[in-house]
C-alpha positions in Angstrom: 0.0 0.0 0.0 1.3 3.7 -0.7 0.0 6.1 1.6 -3.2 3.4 2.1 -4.4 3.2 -1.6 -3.7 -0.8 -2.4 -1.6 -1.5 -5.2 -2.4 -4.6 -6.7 -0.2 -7.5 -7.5 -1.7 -8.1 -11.0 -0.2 -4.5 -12.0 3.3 -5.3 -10.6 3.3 -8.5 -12.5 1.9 -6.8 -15.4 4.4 -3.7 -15.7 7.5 -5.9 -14.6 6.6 -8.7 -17.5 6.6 -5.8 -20.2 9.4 -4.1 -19.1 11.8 -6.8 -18.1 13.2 -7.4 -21.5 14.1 -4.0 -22.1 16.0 -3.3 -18.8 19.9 -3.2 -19.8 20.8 -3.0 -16.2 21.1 -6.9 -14.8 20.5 -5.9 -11.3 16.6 -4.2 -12.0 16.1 -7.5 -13.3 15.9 -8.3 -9.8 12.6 -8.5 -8.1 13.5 -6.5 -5.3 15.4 -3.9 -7.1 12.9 -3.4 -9.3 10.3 -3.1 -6.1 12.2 -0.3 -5.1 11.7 1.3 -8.9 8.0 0.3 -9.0 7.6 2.2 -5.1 9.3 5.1 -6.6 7.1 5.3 -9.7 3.8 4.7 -7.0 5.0 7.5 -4.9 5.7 9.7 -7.7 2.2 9.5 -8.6 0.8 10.2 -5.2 2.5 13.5 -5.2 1.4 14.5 -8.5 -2.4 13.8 -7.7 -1.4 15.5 -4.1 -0.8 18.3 -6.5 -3.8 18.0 -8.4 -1.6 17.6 -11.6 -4.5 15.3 -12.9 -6.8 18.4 -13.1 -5.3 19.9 -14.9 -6.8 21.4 -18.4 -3.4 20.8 -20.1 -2.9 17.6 -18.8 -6.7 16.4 -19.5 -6.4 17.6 -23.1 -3.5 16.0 -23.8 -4.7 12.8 -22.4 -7.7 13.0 -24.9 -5.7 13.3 -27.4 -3.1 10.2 -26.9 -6.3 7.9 -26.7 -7.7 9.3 -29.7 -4.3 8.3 -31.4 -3.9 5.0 -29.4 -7.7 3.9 -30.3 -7.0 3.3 -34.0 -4.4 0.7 -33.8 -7.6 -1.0 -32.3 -10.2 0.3 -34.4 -8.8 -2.4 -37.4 -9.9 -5.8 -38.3 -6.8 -7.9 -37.4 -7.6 -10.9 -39.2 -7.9 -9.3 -42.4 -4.7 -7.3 -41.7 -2.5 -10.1 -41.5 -3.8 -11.7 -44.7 -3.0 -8.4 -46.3 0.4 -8.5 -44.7 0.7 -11.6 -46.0 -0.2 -11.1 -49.8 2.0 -8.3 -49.6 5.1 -10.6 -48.9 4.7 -12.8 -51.2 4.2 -10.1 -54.1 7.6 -8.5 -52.9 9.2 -11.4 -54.0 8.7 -10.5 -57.5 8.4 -7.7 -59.8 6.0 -7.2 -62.7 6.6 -5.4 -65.6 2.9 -4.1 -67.3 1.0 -1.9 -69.5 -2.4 -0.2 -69.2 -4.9 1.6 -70.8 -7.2 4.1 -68.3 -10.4 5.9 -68.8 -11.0 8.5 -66.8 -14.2 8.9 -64.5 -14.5 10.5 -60.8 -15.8 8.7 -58.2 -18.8 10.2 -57.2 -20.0 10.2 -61.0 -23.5 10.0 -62.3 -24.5 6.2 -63.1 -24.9 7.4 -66.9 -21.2 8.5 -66.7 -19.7 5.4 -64.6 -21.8 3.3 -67.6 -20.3 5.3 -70.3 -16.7 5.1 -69.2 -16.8 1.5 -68.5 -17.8 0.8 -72.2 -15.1 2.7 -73.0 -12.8 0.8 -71.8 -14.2 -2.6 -72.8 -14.1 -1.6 -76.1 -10.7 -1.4 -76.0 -10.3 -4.5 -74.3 -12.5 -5.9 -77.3 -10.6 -4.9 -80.0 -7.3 -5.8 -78.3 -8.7 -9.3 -77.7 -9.4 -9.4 -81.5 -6.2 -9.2 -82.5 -5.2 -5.0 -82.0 -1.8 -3.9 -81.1 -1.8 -3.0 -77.1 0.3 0.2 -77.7 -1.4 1.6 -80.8 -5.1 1.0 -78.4 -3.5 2.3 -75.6 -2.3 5.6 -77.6 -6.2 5.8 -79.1 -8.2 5.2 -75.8 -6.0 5.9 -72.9 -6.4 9.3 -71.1 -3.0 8.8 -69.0 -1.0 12.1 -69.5 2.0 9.8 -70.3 0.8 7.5 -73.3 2.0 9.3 -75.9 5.9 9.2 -74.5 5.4 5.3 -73.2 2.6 3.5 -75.1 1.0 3.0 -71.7 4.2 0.7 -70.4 4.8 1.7 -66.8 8.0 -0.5 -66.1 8.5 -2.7 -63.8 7.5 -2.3 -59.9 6.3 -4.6 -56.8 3.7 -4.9 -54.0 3.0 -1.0 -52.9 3.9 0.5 -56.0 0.5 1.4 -57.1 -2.7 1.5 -55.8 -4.1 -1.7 -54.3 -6.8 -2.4 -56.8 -3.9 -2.2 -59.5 -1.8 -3.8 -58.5 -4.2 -6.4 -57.1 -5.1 -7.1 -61.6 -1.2 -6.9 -62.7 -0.3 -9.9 -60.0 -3.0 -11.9 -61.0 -3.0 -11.8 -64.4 -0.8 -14.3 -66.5 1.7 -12.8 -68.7 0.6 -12.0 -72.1 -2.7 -11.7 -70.9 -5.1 -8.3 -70.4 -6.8 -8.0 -67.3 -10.3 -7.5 -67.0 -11.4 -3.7 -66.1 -11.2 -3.0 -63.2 -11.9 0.7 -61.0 -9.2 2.9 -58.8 -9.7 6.2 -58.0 -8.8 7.5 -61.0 -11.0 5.4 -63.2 -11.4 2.4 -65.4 -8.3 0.5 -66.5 -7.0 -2.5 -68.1 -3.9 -4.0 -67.6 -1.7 -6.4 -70.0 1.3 -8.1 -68.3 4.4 -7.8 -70.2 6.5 -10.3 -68.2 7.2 -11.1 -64.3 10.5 -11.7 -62.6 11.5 -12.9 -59.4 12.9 -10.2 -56.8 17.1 -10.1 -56.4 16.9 -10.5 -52.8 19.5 -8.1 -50.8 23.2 -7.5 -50.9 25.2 -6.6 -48.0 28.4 -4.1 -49.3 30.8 -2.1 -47.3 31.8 1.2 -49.2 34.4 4.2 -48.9 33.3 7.4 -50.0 35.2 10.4 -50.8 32.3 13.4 -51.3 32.1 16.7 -52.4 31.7 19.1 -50.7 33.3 22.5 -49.7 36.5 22.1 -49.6 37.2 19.2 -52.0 36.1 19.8 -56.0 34.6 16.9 -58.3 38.3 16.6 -59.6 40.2 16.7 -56.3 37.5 13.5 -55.0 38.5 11.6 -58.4 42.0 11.5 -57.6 41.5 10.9 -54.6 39.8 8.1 -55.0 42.3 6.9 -57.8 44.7 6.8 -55.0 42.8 4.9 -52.6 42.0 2.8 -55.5 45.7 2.8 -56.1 46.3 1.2 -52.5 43.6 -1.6 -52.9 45.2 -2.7 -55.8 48.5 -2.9 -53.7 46.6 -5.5 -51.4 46.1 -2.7 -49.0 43.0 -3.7 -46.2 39.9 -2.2 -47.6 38.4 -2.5 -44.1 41.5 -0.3 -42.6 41.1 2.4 -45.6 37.5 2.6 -44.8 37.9 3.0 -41.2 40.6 6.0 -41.9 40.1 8.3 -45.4 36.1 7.3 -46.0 34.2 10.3 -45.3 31.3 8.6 -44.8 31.6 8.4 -41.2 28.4 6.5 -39.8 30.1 3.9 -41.8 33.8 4.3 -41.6 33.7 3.4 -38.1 32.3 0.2 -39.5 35.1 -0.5 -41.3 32.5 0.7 -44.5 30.3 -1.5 -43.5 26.2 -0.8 -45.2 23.1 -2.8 -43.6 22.1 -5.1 -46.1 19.7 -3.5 -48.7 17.3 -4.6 -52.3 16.3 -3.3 -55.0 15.1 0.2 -55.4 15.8 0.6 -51.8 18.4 3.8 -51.7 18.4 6.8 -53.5 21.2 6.2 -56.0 20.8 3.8 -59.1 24.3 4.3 -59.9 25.7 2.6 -56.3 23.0 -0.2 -56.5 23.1 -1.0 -60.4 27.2 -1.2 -58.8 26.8 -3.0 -55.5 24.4 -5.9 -57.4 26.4 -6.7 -60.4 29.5 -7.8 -57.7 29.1 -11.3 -57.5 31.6 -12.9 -55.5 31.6 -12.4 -51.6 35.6 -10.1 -51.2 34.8 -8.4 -54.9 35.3 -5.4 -55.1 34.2 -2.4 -57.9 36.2 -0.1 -59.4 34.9 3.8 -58.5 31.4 4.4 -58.9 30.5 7.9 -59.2 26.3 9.3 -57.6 25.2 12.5 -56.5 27.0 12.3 -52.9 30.9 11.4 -54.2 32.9 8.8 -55.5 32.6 5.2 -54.2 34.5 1.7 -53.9 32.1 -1.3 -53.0 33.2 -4.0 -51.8 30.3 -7.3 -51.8 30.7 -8.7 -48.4 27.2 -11.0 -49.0 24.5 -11.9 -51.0 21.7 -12.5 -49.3 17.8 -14.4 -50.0 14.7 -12.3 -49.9 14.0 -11.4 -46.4 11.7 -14.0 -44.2 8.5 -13.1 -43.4 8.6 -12.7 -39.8 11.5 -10.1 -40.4 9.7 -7.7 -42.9 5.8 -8.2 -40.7 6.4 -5.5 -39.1 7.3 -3.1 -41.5 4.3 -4.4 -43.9 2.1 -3.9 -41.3 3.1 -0.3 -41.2 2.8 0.0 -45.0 -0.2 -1.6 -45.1 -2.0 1.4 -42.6 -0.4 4.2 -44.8 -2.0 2.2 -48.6 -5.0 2.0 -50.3 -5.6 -1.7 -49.0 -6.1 -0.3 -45.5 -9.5 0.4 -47.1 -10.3 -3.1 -47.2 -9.3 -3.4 -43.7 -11.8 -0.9 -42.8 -14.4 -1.9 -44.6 -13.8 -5.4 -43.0 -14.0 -3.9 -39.5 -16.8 -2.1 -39.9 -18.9 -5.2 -41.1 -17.4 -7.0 -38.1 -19.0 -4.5 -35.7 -22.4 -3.9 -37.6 -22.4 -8.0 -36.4 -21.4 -7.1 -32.8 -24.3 -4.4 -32.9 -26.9 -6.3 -34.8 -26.9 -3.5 -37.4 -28.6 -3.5 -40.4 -29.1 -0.9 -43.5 -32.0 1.3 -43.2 -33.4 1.3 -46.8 -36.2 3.4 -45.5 -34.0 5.8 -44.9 -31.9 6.0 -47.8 -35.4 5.9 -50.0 -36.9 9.1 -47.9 -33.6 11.0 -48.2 -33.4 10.4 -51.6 -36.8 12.3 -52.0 -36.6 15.5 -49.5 -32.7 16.2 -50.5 -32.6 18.4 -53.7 -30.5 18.9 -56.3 -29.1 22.4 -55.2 -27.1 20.6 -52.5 -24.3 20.5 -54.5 -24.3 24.8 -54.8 -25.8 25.8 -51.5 -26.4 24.6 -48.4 -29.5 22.6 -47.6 -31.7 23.5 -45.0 -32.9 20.5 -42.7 -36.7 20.5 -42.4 -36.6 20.1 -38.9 -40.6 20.7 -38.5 -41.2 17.3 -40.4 -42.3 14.7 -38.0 -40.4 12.2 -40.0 -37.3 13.9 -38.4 -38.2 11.8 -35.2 -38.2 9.1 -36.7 -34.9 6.4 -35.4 -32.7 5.1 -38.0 -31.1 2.6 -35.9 -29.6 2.3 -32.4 -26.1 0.8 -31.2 -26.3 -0.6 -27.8 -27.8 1.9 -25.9 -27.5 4.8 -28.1 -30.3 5.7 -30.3 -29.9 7.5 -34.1 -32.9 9.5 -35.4 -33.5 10.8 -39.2 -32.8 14.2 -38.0 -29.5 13.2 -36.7 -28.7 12.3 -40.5 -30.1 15.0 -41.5 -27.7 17.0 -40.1 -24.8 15.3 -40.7 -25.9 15.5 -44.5 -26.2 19.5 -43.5 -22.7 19.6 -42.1 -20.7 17.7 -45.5 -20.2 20.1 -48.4 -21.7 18.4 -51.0 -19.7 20.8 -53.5 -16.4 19.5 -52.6 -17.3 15.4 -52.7 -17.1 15.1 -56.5 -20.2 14.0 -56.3 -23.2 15.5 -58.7 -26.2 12.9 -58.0 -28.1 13.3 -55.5 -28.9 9.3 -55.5 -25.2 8.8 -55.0 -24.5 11.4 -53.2 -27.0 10.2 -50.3 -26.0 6.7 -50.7 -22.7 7.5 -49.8 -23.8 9.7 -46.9 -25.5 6.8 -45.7 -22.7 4.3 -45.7 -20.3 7.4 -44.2 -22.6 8.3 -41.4 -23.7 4.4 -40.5 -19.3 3.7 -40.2 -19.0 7.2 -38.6 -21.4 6.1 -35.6 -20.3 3.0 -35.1 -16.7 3.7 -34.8 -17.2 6.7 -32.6 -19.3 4.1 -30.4 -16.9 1.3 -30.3 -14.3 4.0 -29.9 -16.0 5.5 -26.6 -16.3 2.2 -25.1 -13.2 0.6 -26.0 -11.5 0.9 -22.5 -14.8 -0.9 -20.6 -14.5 -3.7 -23.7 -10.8 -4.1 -24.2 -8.6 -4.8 -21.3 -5.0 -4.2 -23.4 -6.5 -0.6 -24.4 -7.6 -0.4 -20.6 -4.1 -0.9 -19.7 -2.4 1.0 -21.9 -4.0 4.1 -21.5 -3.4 3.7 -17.8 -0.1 3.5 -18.2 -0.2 6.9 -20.4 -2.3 8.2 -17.9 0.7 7.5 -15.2 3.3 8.6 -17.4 1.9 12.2 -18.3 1.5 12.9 -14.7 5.0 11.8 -13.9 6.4 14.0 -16.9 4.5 17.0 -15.7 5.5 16.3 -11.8 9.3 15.5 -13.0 9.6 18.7 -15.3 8.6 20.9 -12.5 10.1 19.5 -9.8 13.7 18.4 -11.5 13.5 19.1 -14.9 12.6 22.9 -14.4 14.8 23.7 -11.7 18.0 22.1 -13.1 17.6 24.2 -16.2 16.4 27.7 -14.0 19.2 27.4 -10.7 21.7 28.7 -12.5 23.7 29.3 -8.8 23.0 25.8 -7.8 24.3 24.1 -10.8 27.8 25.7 -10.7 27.8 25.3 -7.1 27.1 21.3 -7.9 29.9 22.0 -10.6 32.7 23.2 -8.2 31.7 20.4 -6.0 33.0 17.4 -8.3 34.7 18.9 -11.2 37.7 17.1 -10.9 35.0 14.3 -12.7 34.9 16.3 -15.5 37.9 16.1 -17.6 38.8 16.3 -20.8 41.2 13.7 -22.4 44.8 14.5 -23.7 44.8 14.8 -27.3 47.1 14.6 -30.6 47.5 16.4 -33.5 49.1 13.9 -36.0 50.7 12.9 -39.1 49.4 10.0 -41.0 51.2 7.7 -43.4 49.7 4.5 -45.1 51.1 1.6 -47.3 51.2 -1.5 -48.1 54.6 -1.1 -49.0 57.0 -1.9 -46.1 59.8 -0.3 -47.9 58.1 3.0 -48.9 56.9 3.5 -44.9 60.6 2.6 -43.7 61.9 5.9 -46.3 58.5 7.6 -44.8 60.0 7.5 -41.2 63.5 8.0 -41.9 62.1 11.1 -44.0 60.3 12.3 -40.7 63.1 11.9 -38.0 65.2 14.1 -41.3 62.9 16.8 -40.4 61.2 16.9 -43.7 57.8 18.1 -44.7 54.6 16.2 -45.5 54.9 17.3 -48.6 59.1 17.1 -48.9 58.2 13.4 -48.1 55.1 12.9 -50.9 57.6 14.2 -53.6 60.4 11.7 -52.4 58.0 8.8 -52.1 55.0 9.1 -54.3 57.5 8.5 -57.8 55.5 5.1 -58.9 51.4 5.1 -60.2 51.1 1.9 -58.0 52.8 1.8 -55.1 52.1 4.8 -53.1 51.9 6.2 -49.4 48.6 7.8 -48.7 49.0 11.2 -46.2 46.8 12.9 -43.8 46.4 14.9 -40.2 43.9 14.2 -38.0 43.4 15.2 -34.4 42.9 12.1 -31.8 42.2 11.6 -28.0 43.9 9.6 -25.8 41.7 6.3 -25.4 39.6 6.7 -28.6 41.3 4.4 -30.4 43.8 1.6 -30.0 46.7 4.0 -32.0 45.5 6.8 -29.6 45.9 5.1 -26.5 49.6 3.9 -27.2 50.7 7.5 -27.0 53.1 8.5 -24.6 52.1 12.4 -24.5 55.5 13.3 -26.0 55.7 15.4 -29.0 57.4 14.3 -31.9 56.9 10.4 -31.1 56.2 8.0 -34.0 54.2 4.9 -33.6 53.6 2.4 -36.7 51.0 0.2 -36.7 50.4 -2.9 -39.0 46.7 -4.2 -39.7 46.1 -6.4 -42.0 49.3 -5.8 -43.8 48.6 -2.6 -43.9 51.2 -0.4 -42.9 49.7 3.1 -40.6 52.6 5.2 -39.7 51.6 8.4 -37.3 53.7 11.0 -35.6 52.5 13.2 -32.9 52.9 17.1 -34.0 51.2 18.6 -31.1 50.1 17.3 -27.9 47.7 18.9 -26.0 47.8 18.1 -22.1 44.4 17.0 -20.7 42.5 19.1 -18.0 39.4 19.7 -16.2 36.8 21.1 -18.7 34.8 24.4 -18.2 31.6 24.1 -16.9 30.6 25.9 -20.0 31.9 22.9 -22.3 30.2 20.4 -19.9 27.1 22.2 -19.0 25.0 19.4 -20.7 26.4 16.7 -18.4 26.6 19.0 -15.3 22.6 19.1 -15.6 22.0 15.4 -16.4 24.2 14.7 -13.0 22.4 17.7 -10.8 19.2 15.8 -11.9 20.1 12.9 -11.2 21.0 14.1 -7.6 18.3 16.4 -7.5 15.8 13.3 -7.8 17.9 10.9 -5.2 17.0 13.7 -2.5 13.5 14.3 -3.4 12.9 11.0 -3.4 14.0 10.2 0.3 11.7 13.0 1.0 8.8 11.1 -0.6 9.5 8.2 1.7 9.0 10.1 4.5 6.1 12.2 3.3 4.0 8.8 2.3 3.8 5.8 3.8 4.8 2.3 2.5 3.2 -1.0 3.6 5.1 -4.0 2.0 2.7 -7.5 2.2 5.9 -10.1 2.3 4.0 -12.9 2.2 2.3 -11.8 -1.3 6.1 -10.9 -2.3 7.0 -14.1 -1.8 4.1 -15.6 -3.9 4.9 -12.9 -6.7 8.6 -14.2 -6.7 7.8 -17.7 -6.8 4.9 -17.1 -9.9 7.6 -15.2 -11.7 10.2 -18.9 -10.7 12.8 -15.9 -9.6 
């Protein structure tokens, strides 16, 4: 018990069971260490409701919002997500290349307009079928701005490359053949399948890139890379010239290393049309030039299209942001007209028809609210009643102008369905935290956390960032923890050559110059010793840390016969940083103490009531 409100062991079992497997820390895998985090947490809470931080208009708002986001990941039909999901994996393991032919018609057309466009486009299905050239049909019937450049061929592509309902007719139809017509958004179409091939799978490549940018010219990267090139060639380690001259550096310190990737998947034909056509695991390209600089690949594996339990997720999330999410919808909706015992009102539909003019679609109708028909229920969903007026105005509310829409027939058939979704989502939606227990315990969690975030940013948060006298005092305290490393300015020099480094170094303890030493050195096209300064701290890497702190000291390293020779030309003695250059990490550790304090304070504010005999059952349910 905290402060004599029961806490429950179903909610410590609950919230320790979902976060166990993220906690890096071993010891809050510990029951009782993790007690001492969940009493925390509960006491926490009671001081922001002893605040009243759950009033709060902010804090209420807020609220309302995160479980109007939350309730659509439960506002779906699961089951006929997963077959989606499904389909969709199975059509990214191939790609089609098709042609259509599209008739245009908008979606809330007239009947005599839908009719007219759909004989449109049979006819050219007809006379195609009789024997007609595709493309010279295509080019006569089809009102896609492009035909005339592409004969209605649109290339090749895979699952979420075009609308569902499209795609849905080019995977299913053989090759050779013509689909039947079929209706997207855009109109009537037909599709002939020009020939289907099976997906590439993925690559894994490691890369070093020299890029343009300010200070280097298109030119200057080309011989640059021509000399890195020039060192691969020498046998020099590709992973060691990646880690040290690539200058992409999320990568470099990688050894080059790019997650594996497929087709279409980065935003440079050039380096995938490069990193594909290597076929042997160690092979590696000769410079490929994109938009960002000049690359060398190197294939490190070929790799099988990915398994389905490995892309789910990411379909999943596709799936929400396509057109086929309709289908989901449409699916859930159905299931919960089932729960409800919902059916359609044709009675409805047939009166609206009559008392809803034409002039809809130009000015705004006025709802005859003194008809007694107005009274009259449409439907009801559990306990909620819907009445003809109701309809009426939500008919009032749409702007019929804007729906595309130009029959009134149409245009109150789709009200209809709109309204009849509308109500029984907004229904399902208010009730979801009585009908679903996950949704009931999620929000509660959301619930917890805004008040802690609101408590926490005025308690700790707040005054870390506004105490400006108490943080520097906190500073002077313990800045001896605050240090900042010894670090080198230095020389480097790379080969392969053994010989070339050994005339590098004698070069150097000469007193020569970098580029003395290039001019000496650098005589032959292929064997060549690749110069540059960098600056390094002590302990950041393994060359780093083997400094002595002396100027002028040369250490040589040799990784995979690849020769690094580096002289220190500056050293620069470590030494407690400014509070200024370690203000962020002055405020995470003030928190931090700030927080330890307040909470003893809590403990003695609130009381805490520990049932040891239902700890021990806890412990022995969770076999720790």
């Amino acid at each position: 018990m905290i402060n004599n409100s029961p806490v429950y062991t179903s909610e410590f079992k609950r919230v320790y069971l979902k976060n166990i497997d993220l906690v890096k820390d071993e010891s809050q895998k510990d029951i009782d260490e993790y007690l001492e985090l969940f009493i925390n947490y509960k006491l926490k809470l009671a001081e922001a409701k002893e605040q009243g931080l759950n009033k709060k208009e902010s804090y209420i708002k807020e609220l309302e919002g995160y479980k109007k986001q939350l309730s659509s990941g439960y506002l779906t039909d699961t089951k006929a997500s997963d077959a989606l999901v499904k389909e969709a994996y199975d059509r990214l393991q191939e790609r089609v290349n098709a042609s259509h032919i599209l008739v245009q018609v908008q979606s809330g057309a007239s009947p005599k307009d839908t009719l007219a466009a759909y004989q449109r486009i049979t006819e050219a299905r007809n006379k195609i079928s009789s024997g007609a050239d595709f493309k010279e049909i295509a080019v006569q019937y089809s009102q896609d701005p492009s035909v005339n450049k592409n004969g209605g061929n649109l290339g090749w592509f895979s699952a979420f490359r075009m609308v569902y309902a499209f795609e849905q007719a080019a995977f299913t139809t053989k090759v050779g053949d013509v689909s039947e017509p079929f209706k997207t958004r855009f109109g009537y179409h037909i599709v002939k399948v020009n020939d289907k091939q099976k997906a590439l799978g993925e690559v894994t490549v490691a890369h070093i890139m020299v890029a343009f940018n300010k200070e280097r010219t298109e030119t200057q990267a080309e011989e640059r890379i021509k000399e890195i090139s020039s060192q691969l060639k020498q046998n020099a380690s590709f992973e060691s010239l990646a880690k040290q001259y690539s200058d992409d550096r999320n990568t470099a310190v990688n050894e080059g290393k790019i997650n594996r990737f497929g087709q279409g998947a980065l935003n440079s034909e050039n380096f995938e049309k490069a990193a594909f056509a290597l076929q042997v695991s160690g092979e590696v390209s000769a410079p490929v030039k994109t938009k960002y600089g000049w690359h060398i690949i190197k294939l490190l594996e070929k790799h099988s299209p990915k398994t389905f339990e490995e892309l789910k997720g990411e379909l999943t999330q596709k799936i929400k942001k396509d057109s086929r999410s309709q289908l989901i919808t449409k699916s859930f909706i159905n299931s919960l007209k089932e729960k409800y015992v919902l059916k359609r009102n044709e009675e409805t539909i047939t009166y609206f028809k009559k008392i809803v003019p034409s002039t809809i679609f130009k000015e705004k109708w006025e709802v005859p609210t003194n008809d007694p028909m107005m009274e009259k229920s449409i439907f009801s969903i559990g306990d909620q009643g819907y009445l003809y007026l109701d309809f009426a105005k939500f008919i009032q509310q749409r702007d019929a102008g804007k729906t595309g829409i130009s029959d009134v027939s149409v245009y109150v058939e789709t009200m209809y369905d709109e309204y009849e979704s509308a109500q029984l989502l907004q229904y399902y939606e208010e009730h979801l935290e009585e009908d679903n227990q996950e949704f009931a315990n999620v929000i509660s969690e959301y619930r917890d956390g805004l008040l802690l975030f609101d408590l926490m940013e005025s308690k700790i948060w707040n005054a870390a960032k506004t105490d400006s006298v108490g943080l520097k005092k906190f500073y002077e305290s313990r800045k001896d923890t605050y240090l900042l490393e010894e670090t080198y300015t230095v020389i480097k020099a790379s080969s392969s050559n053994q010989e070339l480094i050994e005339k590098v170094k004698v070069l150097i303890e000469k007193g020569k110059s970098t580029e003395e030493i290039k001019k000496e050195v650098n005589t032959s096209d292929t064997d060549k010793v690749f110069f540059s300064e960098e600056e390094l701290t002590k302990g950041e890497t393994p060359i780093a840390s083997s400094f002595t702190g002396e100027k002028g000291q040369i250490v040589s390293v040799n990784e995979n016969n690849y020769i690094t020779l580096v002289k220190v030309e500056e050293v620069t003695p470590a030494r407690i940083k400014t509070f200024e250059e370690t203000k962020g990490k002055v405020i995470n550790d003030f928190q931090e103490d700030l927080e330890k304090k307040w909470l003893n304070e809590l403990r003695k504010k609130y009381s805490v009531e520990l049932n040891k005999k239902t700890l021990k059952k806890i412990k022995k349910d969770l076999s720790i």
